[in-house]
Backbone as numpy.savetxt, mean C-alpha at the origin, in Angstrom:
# Nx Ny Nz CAx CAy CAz Cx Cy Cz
-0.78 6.07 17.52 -0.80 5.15 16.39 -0.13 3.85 16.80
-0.83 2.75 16.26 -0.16 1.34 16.75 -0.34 0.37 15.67
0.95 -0.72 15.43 0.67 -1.52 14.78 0.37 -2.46 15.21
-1.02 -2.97 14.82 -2.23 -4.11 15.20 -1.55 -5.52 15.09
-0.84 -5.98 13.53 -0.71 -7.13 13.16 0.59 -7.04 12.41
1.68 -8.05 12.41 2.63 -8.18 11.44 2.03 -9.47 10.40
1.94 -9.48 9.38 1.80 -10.61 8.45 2.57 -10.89 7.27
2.50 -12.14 7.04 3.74 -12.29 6.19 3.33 -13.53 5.54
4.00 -13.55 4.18 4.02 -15.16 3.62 4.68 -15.26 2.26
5.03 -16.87 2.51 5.44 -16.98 0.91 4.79 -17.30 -0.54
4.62 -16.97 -1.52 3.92 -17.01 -3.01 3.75 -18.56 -2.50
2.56 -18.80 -2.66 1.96 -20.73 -3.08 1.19 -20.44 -4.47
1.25 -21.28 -5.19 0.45 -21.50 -6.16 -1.13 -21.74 -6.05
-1.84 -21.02 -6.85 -3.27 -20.89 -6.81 -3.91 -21.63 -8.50
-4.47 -22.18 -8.38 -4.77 -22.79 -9.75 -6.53 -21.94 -9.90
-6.79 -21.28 -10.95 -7.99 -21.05 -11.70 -8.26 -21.50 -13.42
-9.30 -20.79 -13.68 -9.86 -21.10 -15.01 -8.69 -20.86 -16.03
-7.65 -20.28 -15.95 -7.15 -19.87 -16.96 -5.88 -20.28 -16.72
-5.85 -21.40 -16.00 -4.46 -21.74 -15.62 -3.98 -21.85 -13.82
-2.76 -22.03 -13.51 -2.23 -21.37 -12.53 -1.27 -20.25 -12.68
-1.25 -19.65 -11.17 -1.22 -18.15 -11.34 -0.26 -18.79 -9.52
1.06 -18.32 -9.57 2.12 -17.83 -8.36 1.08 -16.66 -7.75
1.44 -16.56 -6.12 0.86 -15.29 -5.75 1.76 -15.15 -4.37
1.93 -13.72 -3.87 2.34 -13.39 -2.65 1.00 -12.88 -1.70
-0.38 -12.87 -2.30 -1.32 -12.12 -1.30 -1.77 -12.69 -0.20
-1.63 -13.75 -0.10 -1.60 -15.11 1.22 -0.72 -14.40 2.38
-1.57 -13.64 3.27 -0.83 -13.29 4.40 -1.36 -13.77 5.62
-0.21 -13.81 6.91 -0.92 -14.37 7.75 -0.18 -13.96 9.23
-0.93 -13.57 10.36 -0.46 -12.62 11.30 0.63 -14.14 12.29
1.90 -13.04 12.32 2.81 -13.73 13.17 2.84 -13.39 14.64
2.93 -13.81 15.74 3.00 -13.56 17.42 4.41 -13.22 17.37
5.58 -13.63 16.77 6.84 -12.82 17.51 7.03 -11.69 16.66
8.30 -10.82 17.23 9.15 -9.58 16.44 9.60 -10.36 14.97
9.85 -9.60 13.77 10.18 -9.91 12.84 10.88 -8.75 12.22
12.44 -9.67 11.88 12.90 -8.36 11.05 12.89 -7.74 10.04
12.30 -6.35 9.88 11.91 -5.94 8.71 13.31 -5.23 8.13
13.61 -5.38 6.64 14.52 -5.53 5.92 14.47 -4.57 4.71
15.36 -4.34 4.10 15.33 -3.20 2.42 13.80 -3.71 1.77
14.20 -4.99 1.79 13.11 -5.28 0.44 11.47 -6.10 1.33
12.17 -6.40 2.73 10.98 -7.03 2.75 10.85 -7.73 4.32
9.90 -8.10 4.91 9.99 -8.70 6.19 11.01 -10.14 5.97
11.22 -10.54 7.08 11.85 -11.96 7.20 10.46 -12.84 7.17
10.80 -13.96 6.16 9.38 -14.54 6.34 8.60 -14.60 5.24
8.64 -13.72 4.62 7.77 -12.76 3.44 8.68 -12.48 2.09
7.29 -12.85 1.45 8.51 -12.86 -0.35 7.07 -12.33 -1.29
7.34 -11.86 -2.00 6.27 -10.96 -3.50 6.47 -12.55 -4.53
4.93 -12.63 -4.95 6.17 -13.67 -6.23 6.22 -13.13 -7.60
5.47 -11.71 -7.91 5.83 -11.16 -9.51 6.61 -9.58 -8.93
7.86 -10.17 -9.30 9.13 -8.77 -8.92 8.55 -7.74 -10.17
7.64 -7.61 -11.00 7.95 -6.72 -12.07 6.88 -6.03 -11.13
5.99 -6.32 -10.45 5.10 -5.21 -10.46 4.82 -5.34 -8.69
5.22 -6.03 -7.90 5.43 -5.97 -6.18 6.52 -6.06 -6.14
6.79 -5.64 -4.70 7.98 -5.90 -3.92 9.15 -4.87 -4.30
10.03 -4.56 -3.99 11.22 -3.94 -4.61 11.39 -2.77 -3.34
12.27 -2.06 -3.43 12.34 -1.01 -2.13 11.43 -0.14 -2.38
10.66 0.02 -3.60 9.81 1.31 -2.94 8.00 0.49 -2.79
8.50 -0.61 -2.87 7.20 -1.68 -2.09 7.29 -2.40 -1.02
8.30 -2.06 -0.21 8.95 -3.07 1.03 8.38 -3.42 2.01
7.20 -2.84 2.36 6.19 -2.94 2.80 4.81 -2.60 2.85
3.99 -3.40 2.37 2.14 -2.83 2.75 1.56 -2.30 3.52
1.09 -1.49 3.94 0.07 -0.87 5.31 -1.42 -0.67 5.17
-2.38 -1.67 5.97 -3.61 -1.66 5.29 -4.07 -1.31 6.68
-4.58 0.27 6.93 -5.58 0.70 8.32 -6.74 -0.39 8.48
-6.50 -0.79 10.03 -7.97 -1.96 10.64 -8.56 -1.47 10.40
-8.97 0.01 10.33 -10.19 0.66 10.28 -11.42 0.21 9.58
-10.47 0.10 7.82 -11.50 -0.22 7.16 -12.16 -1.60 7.21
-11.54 -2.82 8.02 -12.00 -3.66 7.88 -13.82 -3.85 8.35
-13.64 -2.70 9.06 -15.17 -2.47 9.30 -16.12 -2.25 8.25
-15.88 -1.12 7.44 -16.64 -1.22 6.38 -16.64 -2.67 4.91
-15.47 -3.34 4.91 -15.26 -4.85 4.15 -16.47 -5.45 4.64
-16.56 -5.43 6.01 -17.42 -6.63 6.77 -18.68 -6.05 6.76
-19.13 -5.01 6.53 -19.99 -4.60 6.09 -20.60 -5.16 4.46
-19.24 -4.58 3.40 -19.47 -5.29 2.16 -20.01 -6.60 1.41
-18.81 -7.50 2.63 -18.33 -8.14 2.33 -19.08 -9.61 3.82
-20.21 -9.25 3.97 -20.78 -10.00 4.98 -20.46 -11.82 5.30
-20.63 -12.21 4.07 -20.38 -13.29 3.97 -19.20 -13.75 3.91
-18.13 -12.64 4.17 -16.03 -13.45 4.32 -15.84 -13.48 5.58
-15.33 -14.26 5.63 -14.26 -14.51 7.03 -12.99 -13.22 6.72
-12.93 -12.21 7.11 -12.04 -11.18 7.26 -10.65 -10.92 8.51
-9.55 -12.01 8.25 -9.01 -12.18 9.50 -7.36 -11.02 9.15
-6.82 -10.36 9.96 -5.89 -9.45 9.85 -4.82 -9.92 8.98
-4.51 -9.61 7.77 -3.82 -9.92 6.48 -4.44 -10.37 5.31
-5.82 -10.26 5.50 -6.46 -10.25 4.61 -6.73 -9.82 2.98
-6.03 -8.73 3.17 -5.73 -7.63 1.83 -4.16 -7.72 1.57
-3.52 -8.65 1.73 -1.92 -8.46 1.67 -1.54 -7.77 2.48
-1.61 -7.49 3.26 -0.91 -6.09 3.90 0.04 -6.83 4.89
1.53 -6.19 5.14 2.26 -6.97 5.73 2.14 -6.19 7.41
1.08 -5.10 6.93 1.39 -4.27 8.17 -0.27 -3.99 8.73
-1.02 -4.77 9.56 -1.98 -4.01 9.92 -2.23 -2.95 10.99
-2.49 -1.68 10.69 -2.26 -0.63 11.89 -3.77 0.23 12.27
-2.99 1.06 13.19 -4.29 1.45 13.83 -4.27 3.51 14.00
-5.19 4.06 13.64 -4.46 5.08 13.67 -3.84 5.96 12.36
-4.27 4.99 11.33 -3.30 5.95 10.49 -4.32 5.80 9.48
-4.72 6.79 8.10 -5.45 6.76 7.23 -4.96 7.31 5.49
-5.64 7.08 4.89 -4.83 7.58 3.02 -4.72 8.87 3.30
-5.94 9.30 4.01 -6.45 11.20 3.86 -5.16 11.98 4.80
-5.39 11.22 5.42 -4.39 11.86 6.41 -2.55 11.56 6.28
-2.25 10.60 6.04 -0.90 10.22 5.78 -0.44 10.83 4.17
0.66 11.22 4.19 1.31 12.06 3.15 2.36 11.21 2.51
2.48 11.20 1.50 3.72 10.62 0.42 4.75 11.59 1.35
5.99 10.63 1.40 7.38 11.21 1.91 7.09 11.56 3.55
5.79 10.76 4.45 5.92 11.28 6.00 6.90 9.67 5.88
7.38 9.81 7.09 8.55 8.81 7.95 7.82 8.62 9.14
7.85 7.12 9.70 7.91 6.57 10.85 8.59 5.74 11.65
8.41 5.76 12.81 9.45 4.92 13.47 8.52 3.57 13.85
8.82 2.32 13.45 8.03 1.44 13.86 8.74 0.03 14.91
8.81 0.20 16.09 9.71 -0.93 16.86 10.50 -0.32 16.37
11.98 -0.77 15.89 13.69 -0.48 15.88 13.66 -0.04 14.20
12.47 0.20 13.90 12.65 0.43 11.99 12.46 1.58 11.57
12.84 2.33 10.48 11.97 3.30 10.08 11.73 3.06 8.62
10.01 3.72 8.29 9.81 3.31 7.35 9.15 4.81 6.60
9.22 4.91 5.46 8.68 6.31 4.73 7.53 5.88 3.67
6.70 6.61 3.64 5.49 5.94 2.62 5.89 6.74 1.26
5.71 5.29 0.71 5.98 5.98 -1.17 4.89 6.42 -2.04
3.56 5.39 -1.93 2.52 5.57 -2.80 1.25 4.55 -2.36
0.30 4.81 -3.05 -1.01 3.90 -2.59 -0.87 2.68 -3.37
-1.22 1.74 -2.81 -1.32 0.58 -3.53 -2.72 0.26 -4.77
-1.94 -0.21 -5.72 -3.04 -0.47 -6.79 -3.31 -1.76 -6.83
-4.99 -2.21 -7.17 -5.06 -3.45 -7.03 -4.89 -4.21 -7.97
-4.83 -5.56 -8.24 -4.15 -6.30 -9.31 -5.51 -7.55 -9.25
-5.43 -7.92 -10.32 -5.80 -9.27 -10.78 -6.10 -10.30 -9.36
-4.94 -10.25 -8.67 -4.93 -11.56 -7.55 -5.57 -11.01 -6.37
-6.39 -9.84 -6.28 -7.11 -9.61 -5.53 -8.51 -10.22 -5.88
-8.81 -10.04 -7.16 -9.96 -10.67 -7.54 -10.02 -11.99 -6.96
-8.23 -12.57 -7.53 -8.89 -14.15 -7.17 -8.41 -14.30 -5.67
-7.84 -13.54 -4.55 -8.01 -13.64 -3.19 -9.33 -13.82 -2.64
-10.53 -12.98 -3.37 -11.92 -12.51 -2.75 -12.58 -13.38 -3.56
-12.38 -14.02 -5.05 -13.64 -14.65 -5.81 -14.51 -14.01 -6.58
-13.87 -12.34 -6.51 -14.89 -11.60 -6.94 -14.12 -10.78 -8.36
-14.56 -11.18 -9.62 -13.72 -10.83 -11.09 -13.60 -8.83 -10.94
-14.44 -8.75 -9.96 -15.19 -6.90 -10.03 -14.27 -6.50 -8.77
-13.93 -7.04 -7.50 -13.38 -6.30 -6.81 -12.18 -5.53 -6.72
-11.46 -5.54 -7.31 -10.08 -5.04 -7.78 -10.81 -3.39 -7.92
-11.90 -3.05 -8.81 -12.28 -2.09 -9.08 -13.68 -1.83 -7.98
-14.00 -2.35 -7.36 -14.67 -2.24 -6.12 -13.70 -1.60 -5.23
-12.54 -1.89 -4.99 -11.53 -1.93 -3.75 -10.82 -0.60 -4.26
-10.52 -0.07 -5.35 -9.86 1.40 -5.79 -11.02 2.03 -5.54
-12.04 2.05 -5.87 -13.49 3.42 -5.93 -13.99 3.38 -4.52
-13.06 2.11 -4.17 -13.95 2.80 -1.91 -12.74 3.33 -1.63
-11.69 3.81 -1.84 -10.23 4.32 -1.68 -9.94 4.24 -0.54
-9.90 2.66 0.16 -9.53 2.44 0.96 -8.34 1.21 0.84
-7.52 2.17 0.33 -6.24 1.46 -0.70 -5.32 1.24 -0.17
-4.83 1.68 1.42 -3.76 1.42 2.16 -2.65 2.03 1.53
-1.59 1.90 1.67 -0.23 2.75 0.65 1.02 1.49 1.49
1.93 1.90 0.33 3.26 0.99 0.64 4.02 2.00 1.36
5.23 1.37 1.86 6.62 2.48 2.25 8.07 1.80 1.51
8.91 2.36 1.98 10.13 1.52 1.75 10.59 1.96 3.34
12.13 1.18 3.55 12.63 1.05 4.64 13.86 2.18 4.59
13.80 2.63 5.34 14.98 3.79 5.73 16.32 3.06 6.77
15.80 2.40 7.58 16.80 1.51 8.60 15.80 0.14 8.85
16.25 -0.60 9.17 16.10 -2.00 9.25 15.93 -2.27 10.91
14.69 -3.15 10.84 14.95 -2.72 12.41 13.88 -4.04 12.68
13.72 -4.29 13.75 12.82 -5.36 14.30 11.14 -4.62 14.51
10.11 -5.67 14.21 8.95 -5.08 14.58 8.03 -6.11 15.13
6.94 -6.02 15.79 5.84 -6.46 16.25 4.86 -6.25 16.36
3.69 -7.06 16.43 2.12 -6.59 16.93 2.29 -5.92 18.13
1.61 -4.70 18.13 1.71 -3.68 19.19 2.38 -2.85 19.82
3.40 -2.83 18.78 4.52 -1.94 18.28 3.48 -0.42 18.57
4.54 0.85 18.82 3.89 1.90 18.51 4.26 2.21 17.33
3.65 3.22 16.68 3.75 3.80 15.21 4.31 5.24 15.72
5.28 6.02 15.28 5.65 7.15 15.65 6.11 8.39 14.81
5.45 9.17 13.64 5.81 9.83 12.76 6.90 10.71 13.40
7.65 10.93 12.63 9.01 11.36 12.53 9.20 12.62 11.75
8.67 12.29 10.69 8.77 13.30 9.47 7.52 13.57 8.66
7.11 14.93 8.37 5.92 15.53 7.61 6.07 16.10 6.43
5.95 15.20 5.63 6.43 15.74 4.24 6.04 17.61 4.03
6.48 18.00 3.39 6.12 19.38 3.20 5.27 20.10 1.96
5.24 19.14 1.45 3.99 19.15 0.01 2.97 18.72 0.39
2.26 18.55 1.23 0.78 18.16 1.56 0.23 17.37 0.65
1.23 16.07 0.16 0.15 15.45 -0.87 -0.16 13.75 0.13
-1.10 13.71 -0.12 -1.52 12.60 1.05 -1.77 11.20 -0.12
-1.85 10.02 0.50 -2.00 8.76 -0.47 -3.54 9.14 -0.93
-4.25 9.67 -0.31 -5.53 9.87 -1.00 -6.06 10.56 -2.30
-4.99 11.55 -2.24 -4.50 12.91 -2.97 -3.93 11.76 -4.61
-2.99 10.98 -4.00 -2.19 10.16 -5.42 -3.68 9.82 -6.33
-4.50 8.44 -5.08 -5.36 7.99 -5.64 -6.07 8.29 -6.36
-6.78 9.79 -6.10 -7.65 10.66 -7.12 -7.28 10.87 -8.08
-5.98 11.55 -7.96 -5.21 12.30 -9.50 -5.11 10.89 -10.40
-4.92 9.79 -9.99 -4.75 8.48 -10.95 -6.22 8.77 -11.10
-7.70 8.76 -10.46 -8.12 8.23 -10.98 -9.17 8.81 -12.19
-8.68 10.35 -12.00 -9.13 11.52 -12.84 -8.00 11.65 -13.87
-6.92 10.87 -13.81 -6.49 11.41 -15.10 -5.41 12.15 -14.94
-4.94 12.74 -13.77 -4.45 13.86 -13.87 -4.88 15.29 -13.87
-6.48 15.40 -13.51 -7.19 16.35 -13.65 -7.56 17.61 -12.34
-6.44 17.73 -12.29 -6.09 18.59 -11.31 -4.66 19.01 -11.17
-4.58 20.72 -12.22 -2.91 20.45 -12.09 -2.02 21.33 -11.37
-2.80 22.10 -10.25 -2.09 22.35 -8.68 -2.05 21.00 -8.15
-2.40 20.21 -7.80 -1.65 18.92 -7.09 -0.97 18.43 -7.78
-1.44 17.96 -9.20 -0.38 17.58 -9.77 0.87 18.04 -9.86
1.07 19.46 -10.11 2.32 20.23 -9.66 3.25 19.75 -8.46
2.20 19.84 -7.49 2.89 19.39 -5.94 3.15 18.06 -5.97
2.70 17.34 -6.32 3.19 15.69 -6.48 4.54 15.30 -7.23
4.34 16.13 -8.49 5.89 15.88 -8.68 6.63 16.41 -8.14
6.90 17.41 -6.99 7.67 17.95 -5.92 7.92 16.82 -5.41
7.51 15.58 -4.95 7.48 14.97 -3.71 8.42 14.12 -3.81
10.06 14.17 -3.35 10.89 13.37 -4.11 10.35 11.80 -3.81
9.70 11.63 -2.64 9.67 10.14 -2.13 8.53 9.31 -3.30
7.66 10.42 -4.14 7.08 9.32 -4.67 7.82 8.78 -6.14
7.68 7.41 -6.13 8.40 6.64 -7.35 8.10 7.57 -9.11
9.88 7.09 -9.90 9.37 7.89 -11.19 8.18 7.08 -12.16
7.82 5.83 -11.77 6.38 5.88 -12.53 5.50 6.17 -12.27
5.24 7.26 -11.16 4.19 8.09 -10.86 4.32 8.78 -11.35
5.44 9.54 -11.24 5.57 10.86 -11.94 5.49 10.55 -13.15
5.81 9.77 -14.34 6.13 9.41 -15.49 4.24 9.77 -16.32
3.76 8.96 -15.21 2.68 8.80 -15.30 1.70 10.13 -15.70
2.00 10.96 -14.37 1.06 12.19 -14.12 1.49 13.29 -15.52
3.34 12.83 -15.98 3.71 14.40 -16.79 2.75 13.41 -18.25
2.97 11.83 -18.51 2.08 12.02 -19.46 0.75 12.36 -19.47
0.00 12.01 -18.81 -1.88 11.96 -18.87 -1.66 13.37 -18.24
-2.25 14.29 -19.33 -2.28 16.12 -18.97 -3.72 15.94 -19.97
-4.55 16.81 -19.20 -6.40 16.65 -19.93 -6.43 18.02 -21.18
-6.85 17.72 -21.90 -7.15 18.51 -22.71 -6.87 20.07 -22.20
-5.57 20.97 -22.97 -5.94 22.59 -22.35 -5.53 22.72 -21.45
-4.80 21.71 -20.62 -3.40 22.04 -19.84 -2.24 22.14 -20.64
-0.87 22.48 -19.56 0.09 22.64 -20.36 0.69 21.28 -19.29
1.51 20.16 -20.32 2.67 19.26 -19.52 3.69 19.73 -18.65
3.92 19.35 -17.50 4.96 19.50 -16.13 5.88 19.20 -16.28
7.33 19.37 -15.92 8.30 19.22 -16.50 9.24 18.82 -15.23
């Protein structure tokens, strides 16, 4: 596993139809080491704290992989590495396969994945497209955040080095579904709220939305 790209940037203002709108999704790949930090790379700032950024958003991870299938989608973009916000582009690693609560060692850092990323509003207006936000959740190629465990320096071409395997088998792919059914599945759901690493508005989330003829998790 390797990390491809570090990217980073600060909120600039974006003006549309309904006003202007602050944004942090403006990323852009750096050539040196950068130190990655509690809340965030050096370099790099969120600009709405209520709903990015914070330690259990401290960093983005968006697999190159999929950029193959975007450029497929998405024929007509210029698709250059930081494209999707991601402060981290890597190689090697996937939703299906990566687990809420695995740990890695990345350059001098370690980082633990918390949850999949949900898309927002300023993805629409990153791409131009009012529909992709909900284009970009239903190809569930959603990337997931981490937070930082130690603070450490990183770079393009850094190795990626799992450390730790969560022991609940719930993978970012696993989150994505149960959000997007509802909660409709309540052996994983069970196991998800096991998972101390994922945040309590997940969990908050999953003990409310219970489908008809289940019983609520506790």
């Amino acid at each position: 596993m390797k990390l491809i790209s570090v990217n980073v940037g600060l909120p600039r203002r974006v003006n549309t139809q309904k006003g202007t709108v602050d944004t942090g999704i403006f990323k852009e790949p750096v050539s040196s080491p950068v130190m990655l930090r509690r809340l965030n790379l050096d370099g790099d700032q969120q600009a709405d704290l209520t709903v990015h950024g914070g330690a259990e958003k401290a960093v983005y991870v968006y697999p190159s992989e999929h950029y193959a299938y975007w450029r497929r989608e998405l024929p007509e973009m210029e698709l250059p590495w930081g494209m999707f916000g991601e402060n981290f582009t890597t190689e090697g690693l996937d939703e299906a396969e990566t687990r809420i609560g695995d740990q890695f060692h990345v350059g001098s850092a370690l980082v633990m994945v918390t949850q999949p990323r949900m898309p927002c509003y300023k993805l629409a207006l990153k791409f131009g497209h009012a529909d992709f936000p909900r284009q970009f959740l239903r190809s569930g190629r959603t990337g997931f955040y981490c937070s930082v465990l130690a603070e450490g320096r990183v770079a393009g071409g850094d190795a990626i080095e799992r450390t730790h395997r969560d022991e609940h088998g719930v993978s970012v792919a696993d989150i994505t579904r149960l959000y997007a059914n509802r909660g409709d599945d309540a052996e994983l759901r069970t196991r998800a709220l096991r998972v101390e690493a994922l945040p309590q508005n997940w969990k908050e989330y999953f003990r409310k939305h219970v489908p008809s003829g289940q019983q609520p998790i506790q």
